[in-house]
C-alpha positions as a printed Julia matrix, in Angstrom:
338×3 Matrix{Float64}:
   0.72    0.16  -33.06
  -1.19    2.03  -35.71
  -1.14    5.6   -33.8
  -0.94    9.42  -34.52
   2.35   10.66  -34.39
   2.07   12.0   -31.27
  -0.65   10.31  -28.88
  -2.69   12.87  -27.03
  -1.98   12.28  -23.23
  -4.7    13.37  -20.58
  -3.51   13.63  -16.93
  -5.83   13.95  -14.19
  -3.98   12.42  -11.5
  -1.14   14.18   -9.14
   1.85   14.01  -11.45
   5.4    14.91  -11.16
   6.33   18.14  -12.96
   9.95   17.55  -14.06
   8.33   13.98  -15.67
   5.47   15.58  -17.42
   7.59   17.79  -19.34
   9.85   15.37  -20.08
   7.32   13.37  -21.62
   6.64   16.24  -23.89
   9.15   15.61  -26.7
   6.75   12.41  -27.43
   3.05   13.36  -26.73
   0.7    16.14  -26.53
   0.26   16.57  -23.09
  -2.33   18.05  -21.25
  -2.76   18.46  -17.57
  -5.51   18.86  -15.32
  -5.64   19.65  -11.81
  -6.33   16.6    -9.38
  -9.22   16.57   -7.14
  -9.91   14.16   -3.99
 -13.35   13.38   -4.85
 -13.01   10.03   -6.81
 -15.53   10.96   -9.09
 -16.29    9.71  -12.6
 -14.45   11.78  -15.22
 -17.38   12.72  -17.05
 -18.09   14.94  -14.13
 -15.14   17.23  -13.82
 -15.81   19.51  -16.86
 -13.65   17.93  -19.42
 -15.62   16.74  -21.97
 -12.88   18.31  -24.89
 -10.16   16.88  -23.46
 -12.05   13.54  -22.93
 -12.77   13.12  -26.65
  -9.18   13.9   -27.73
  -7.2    11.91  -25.8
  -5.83    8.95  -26.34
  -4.16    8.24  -23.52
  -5.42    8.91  -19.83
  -3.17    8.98  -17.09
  -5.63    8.82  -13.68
  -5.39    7.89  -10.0
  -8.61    8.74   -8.31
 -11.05    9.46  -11.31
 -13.03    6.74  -12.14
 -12.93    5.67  -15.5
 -16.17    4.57  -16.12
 -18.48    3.3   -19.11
 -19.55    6.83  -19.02
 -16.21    8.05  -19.47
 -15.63    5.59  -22.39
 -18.32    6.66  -24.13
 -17.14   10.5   -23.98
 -13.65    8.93  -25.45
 -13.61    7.44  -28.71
 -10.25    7.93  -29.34
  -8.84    6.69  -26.53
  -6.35    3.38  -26.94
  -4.73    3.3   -23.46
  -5.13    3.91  -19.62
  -2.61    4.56  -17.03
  -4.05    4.01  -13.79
  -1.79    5.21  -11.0
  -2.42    2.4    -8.54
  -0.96   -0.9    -7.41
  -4.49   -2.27   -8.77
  -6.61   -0.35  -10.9
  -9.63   -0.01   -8.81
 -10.38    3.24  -10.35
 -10.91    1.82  -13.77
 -13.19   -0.36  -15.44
 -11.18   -2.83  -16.4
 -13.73   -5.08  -18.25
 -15.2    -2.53  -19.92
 -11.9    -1.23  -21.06
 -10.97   -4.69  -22.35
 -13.94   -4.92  -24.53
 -12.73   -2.16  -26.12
  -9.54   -3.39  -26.75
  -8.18   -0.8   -24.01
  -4.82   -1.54  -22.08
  -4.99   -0.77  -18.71
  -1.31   -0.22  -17.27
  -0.68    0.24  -13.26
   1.93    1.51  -11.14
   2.83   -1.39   -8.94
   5.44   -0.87   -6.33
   5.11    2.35   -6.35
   4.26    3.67   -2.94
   6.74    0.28   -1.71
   9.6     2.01    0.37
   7.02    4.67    2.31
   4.68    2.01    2.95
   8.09   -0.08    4.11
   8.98    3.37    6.05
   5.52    3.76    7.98
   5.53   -0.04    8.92
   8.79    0.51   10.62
   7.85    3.8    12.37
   4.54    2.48   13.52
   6.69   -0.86   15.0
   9.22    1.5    16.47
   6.23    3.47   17.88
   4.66    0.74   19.35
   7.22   -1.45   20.96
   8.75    1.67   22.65
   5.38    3.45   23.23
   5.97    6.47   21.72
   2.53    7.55   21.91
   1.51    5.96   24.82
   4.14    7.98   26.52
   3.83   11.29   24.7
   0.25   11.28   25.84
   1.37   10.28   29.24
   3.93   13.42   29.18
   1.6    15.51   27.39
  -0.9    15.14   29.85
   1.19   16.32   32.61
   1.94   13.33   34.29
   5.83   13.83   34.48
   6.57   15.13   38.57
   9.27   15.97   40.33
   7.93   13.52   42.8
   9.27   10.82   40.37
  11.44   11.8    38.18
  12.49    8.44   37.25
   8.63    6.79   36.88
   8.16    7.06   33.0
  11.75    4.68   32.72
   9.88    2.34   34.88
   6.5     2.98   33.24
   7.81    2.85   29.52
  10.32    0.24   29.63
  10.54   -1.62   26.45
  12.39   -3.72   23.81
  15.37   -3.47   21.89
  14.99   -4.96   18.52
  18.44   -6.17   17.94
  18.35   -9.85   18.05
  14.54  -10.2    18.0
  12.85  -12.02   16.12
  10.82  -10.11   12.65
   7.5   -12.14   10.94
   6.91  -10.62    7.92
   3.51  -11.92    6.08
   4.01  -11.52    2.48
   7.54  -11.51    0.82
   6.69   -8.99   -2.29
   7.57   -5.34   -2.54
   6.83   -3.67    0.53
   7.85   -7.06    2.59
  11.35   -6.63    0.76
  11.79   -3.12    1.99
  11.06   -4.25    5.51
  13.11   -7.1     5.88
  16.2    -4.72    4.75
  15.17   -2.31    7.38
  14.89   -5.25    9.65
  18.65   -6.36    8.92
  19.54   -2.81    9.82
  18.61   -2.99   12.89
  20.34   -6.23   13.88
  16.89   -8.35   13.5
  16.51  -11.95   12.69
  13.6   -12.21   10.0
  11.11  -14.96    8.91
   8.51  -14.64    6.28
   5.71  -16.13    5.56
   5.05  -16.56    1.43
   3.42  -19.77    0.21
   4.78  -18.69   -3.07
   8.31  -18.14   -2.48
  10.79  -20.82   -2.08
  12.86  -21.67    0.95
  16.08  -19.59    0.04
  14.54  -16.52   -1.6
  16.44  -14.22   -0.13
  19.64  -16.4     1.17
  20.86  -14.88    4.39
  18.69  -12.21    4.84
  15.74  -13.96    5.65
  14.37  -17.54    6.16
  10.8   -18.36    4.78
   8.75  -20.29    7.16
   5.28  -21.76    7.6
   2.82  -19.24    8.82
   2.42  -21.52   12.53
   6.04  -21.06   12.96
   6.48  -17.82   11.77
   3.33  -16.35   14.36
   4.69  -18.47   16.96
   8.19  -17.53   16.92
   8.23  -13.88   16.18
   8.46  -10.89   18.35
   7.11   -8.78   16.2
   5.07  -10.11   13.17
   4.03   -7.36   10.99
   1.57   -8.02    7.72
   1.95   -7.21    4.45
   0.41   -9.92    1.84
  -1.54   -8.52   -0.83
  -5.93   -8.67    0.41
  -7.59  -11.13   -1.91
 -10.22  -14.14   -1.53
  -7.11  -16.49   -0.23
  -5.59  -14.1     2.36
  -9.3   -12.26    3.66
  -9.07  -13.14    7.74
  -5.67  -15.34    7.01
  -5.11  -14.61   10.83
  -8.11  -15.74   12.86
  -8.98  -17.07   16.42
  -6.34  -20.13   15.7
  -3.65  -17.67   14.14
  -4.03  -14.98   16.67
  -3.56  -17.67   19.52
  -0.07  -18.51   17.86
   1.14  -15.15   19.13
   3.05  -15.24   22.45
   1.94  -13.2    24.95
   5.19  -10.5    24.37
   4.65  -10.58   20.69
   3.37   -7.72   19.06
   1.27   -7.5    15.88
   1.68   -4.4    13.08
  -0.65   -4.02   10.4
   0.06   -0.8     7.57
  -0.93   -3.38    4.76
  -4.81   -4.18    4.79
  -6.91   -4.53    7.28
  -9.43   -7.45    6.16
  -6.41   -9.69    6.33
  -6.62   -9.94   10.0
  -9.96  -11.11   11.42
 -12.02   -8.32   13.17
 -13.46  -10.1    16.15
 -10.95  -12.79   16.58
  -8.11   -9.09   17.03
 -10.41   -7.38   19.09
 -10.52  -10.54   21.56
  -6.83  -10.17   21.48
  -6.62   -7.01   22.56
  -9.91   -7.06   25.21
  -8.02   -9.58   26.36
  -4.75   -8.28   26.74
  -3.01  -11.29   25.0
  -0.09   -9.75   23.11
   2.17   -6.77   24.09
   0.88   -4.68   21.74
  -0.5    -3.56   18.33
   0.0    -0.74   15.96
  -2.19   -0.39   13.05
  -2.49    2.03    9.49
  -5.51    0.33    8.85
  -8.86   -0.24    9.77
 -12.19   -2.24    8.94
 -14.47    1.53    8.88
 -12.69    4.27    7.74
 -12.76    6.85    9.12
 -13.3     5.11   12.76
 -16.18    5.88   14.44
 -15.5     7.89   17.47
 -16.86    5.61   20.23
 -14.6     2.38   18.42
 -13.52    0.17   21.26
 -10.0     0.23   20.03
  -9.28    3.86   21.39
  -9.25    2.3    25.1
  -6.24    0.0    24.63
  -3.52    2.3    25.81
  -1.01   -0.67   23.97
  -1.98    0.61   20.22
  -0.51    2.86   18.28
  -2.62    3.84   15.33
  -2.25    6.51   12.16
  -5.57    7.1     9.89
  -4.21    5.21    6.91
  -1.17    7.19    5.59
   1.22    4.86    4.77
   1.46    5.97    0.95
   0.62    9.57    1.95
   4.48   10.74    0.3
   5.36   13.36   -2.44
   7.91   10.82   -3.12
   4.85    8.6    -4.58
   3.66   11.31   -6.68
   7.51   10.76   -8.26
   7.58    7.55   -8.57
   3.81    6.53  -10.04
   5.11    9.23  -12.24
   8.35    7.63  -13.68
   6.58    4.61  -13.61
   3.62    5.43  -15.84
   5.74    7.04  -18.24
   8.1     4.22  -18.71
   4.72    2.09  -19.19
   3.77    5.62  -22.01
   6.85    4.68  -23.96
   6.65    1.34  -23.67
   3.23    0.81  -25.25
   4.39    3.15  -27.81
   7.56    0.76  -28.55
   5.53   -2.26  -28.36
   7.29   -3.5   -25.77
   5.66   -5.73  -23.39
   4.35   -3.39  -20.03
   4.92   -4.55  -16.55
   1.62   -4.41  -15.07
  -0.75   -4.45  -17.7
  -4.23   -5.62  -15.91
  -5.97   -6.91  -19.0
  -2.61   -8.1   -21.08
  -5.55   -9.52  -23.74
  -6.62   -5.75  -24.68
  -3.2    -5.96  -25.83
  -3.31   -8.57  -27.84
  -6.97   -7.87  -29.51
  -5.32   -4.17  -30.29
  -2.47   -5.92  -32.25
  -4.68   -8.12  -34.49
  -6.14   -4.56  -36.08
């Protein structure tokens, strides 16, 4: 890689202090605060910065045409997601622009909040926190909420996981911790992937089978509604069904039917079809869901690790070593033909 000596790194996104500085003895670094809004870079004031850099490390900034155009120099984008939805990746590639992710990187607090939000929901924690908060527990009865809450254990039971990649990993070792059987559900891993631990199953067996069955299989055209009206009927009437991974994977009105209907145990869900939900949503009545407003990767300990990731992608680039996730692996190659 023809390249200055030391490539001039722009960093926009939340990044890990102890990582940056590291990063120092290699590039010109320069940092700039992170913002929420998900704007277009060209917007937050940093025009100067823009034209000198050559790298840009981002995570909600767009990167934009517009952007682009205010950075000639630039050879190389970092963007700090599993997919780079804040970038434009085409664009980008015409320039001959890599586009480097951070895949994985918010895996074992996405595994985390899938397991709390099970745990939550199959011993209604929330159903009977509200219960207790509202001043229900009497001396009349001291013993109703063991009656009223009784639950599951989940040694023994029986785990689905949809999707056998990073965050499905995490959960099936939490799974094994707590005594569970597991099945998953991965058209694209063989039978034995992962020996004793787990058995990989047909999605009908799997749904049918499971006490719990808890999604995680990345959202795209061959997954959107992968559990409709005939999936959703798999599920036995104790089952319940946790979603932290992406909503659109599980069909809106065949779930809702589910849950009108009062066909499974339960449900807890990170994720939702609107966000934020409306007010009035129908989904507040079921007393049997346990929901949180999307915060499965909401962890410093994500900051760290899209950190160390995107600077091991940095010096990579700069080694001319092949990059795990590189989006647009042909910007690479065009780049190496000048």
């Amino acid at each position: 890689m023809s390249a200055h000596a030391r490539p001039k790194v722009l960093i926009t996104s939340s990044f890990d202090d102890a990582i940056a500085e590291s990063l120092k003895d290699e590039f010109d670094i320069t940092l700039v605060e992170p913002t929420m809004d998900g704007n277009s870079l060209t917007e937050r004031g940093i025009d100067e910065a823009l034209a000198e850099a050559d790298v840009i490390i981002a995570e909600l900034d767009v990167i934009d045409d517009a952007t682009l155009a205010k950075a000639p120099a630039l050879r190389a984008v970092v963007s700090c997601r599993a997919k780079p939805a804040n970038v434009d990746v085409e664009a980008c590639t015409g320039r001959g622009i890599p586009v480097f992710t951070t895949p994985g990187r918010n895996a074992d607090v996405t595994a985390d909040l899938s397991f709390a939000l099970l745990l939550a929901t199959v011993r209604k924690v929330s159903e009977s926190e509200r219960w207790l908060r509202d001043g229900n527990w009497s001396g009349d009865d001291v013993f109703e909420p063991y009656e009223k809450f009784r639950s599951i254990g989940l040694s023994g039971r029986t785990l689905g996981v949809l999707g056998g990649g990073a965050v499905g990993r995490r959960v099936i070792a939490r799974a094994r911790g707590f005594g569970m059987t597991v099945k998953v559900y991965d058209p694209y891993l063989a039978p034995d992937a992962f020996g004793d631990e787990a058995s990989v199953a047909p999605l009908e067996e799997v749904l049918s089978t499971s006490d719990i069955v808890t999604v995680h299989v990345p959202l795209m055209p061959s997954t959107e509604g992968l559990l409709g009206e005939r999936e959703l009927a798999l599920l036995r009437p104790d089952a319940y069904l946790i979603n932290a991974g992406r909503a659109a994977i599980i069909d809106e009105q065949a779930l809702m039917s589910v849950l009108r209907e009062g066909r499974i145990a339960g449900a807890g869900f990170d994720v939702f079809y609107q966000e934020p939900l409306p007010r009035d949503h129908e989904i507040f009545s079921f007393p049997n869901v346990t929901m949180t407003p999307h915060i499965a990767g909401a962890s410093d300990d994500v900051i760290v690790e899209h950190s160390r990731i995107a600077a091991a992608a940095l010096r990579g680039w700069v080694a001319g070593d092949a990059v795990p996730g590189t989006a647009n692996a042909k910007a690479l190659a065009a780049a190496d033909q000048h």
